[in-house]
C-alpha distance (Angstrom), angle and dihedral (degrees) to the residues before:
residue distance angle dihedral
X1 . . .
X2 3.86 . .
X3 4.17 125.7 .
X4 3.32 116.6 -117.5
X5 3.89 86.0 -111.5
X6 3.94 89.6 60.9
X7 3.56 84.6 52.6
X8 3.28 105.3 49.9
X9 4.29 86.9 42.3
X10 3.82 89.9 48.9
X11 4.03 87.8 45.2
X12 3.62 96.9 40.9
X13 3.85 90.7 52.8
X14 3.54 90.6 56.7
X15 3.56 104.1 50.2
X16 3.59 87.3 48.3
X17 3.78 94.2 58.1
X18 3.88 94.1 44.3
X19 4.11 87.7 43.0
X20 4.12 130.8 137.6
X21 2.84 113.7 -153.3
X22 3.69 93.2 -100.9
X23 3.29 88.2 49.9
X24 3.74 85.2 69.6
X25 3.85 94.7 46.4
X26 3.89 90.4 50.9
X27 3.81 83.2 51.4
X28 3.77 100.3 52.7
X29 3.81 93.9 36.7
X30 4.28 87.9 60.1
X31 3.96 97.8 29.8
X32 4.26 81.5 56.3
X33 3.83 90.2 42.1
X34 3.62 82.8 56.7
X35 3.73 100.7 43.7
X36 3.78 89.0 50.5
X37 4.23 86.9 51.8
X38 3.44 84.9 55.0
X39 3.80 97.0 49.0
X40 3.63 89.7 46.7
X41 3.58 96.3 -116.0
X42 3.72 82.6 121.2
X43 4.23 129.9 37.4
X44 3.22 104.3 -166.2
X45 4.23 129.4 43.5
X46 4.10 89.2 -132.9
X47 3.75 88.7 59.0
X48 3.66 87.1 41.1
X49 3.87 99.8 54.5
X50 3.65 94.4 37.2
X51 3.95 90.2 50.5
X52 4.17 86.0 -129.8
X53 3.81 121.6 -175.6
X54 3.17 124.9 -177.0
X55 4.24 140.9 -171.1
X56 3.63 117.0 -164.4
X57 3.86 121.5 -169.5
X58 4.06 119.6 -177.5
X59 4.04 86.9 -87.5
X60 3.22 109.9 10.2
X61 4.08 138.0 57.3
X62 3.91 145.3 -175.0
X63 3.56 126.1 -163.7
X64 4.23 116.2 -173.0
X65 3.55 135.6 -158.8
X66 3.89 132.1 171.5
X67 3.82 114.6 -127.6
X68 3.90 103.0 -121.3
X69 3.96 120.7 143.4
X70 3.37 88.6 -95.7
X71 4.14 77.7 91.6
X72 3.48 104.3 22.6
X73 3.73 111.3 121.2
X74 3.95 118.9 -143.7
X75 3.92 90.6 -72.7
X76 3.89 89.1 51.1
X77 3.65 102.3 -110.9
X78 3.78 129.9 109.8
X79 4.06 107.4 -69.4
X80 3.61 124.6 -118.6
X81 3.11 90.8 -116.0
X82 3.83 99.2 57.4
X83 3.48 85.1 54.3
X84 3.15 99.2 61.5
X85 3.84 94.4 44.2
X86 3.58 95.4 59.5
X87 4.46 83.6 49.4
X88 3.21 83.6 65.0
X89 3.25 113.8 39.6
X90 4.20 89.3 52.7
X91 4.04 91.1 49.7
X92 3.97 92.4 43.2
X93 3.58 94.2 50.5
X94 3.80 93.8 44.6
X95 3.65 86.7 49.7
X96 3.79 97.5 44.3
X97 3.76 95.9 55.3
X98 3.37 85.5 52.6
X99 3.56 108.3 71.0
X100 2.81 129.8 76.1
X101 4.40 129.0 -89.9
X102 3.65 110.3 -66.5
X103 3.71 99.7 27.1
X104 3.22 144.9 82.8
X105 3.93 147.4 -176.5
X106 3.98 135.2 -98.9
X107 3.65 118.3 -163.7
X108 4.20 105.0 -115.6
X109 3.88 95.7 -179.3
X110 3.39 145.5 -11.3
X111 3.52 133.7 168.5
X112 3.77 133.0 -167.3
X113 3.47 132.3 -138.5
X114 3.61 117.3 -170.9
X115 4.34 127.5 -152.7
X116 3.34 103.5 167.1
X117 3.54 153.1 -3.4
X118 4.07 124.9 -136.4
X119 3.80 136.5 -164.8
X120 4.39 89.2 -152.2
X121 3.54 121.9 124.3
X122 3.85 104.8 -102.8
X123 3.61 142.0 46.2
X124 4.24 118.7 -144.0
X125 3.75 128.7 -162.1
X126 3.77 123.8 -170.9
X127 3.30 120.7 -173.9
X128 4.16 130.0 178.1
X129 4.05 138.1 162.1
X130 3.90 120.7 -79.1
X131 3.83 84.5 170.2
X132 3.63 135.3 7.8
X133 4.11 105.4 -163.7
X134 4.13 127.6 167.0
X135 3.81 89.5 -106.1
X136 3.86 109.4 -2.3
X137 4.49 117.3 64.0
X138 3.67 119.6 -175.8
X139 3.78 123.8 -159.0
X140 3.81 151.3 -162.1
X141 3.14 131.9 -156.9
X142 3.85 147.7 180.0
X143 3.57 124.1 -158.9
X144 4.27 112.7 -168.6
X145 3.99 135.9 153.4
X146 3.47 121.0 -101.2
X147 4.05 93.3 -87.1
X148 3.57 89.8 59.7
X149 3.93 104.1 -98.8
X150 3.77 112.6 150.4
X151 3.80 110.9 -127.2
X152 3.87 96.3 172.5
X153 3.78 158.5 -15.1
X154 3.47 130.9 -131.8
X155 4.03 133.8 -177.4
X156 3.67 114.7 -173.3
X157 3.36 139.4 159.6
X158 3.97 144.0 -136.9
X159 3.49 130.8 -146.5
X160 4.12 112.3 -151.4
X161 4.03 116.4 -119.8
X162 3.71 135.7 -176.3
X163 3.62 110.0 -111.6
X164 3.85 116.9 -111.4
């Protein structure tokens, strides 16, 4: 029986042999996702992967990611899905720094609504209050490139919990 550090050697060793070289770039851009995890430069391995920073004022937020293939979808722009990942993650963590100690927020809804697509280098969430209730948040949010282009819009909304 093999440790999952033999397998990931013995794995690892065989991508790298077979590699593109955007194989390689996919490679580095995770393995230094992970790295950072590990440093705690990141808390969570979605954030991590995706390379995700994010500001967060009292009303406003904005979540970043580079566009690498790491997101592409099969026509090699950023996927839907992506999109909507970094939607949430700039409304949720506008909403969860709003409540107040010992709670938190779960996303309720959220629905995407997508303009555009864009080959550019960065992906930009911005996120801000619609409606700030005791249990109930509702959200906006834009998602553009780097030039300014809007890709999508998303409302959502958060229902308050106690933390466990």
């Amino acid at each position: 029986m093999t440790t999952p550090k033999e397998q990931i050697d013995l794995l690892l060793g065989a991508i790298l042999q077979d590699s593109t070289k955007e194989d390689e770039d996919v490679l580095l851009h995770l393995l230094t996702g992970l790295r950072e995890k590990q440093q705690g430069i990141h808390r969570r391995y979605i954030n991590a992967a995706l390379h995700m920073v994010g500001k967060f004022e009292p009303e406003v937020s904005e979540v970043r990611i580079p566009i690498t293939p790491v997101i592409h979808n099969t026509i090699k722009v950023p996927h839907g899905g992506i999109i909507a990942t970094i939607a949430d993650a700039a409304m949720g963590g506008l909403a969860s720094r709003s409540v107040p100690e010992g709670f938190n927020v779960v996303t309720t809804n959220m629905n995407v609504t997508y303009i555009a697509t864009t080959t550019n280098k960065e992906l930009i969430a911005r996120g801000r209050f619609v409606h700030k209730g005791r249990q109930t948040l509702v959200m906006e949010c834009d998602i553009e490139d780097e030039t300014g282009r809007k890709l999508a819009i998303a409302p959502g909304s958060f229902f308050v919990i106690q933390r466990r």
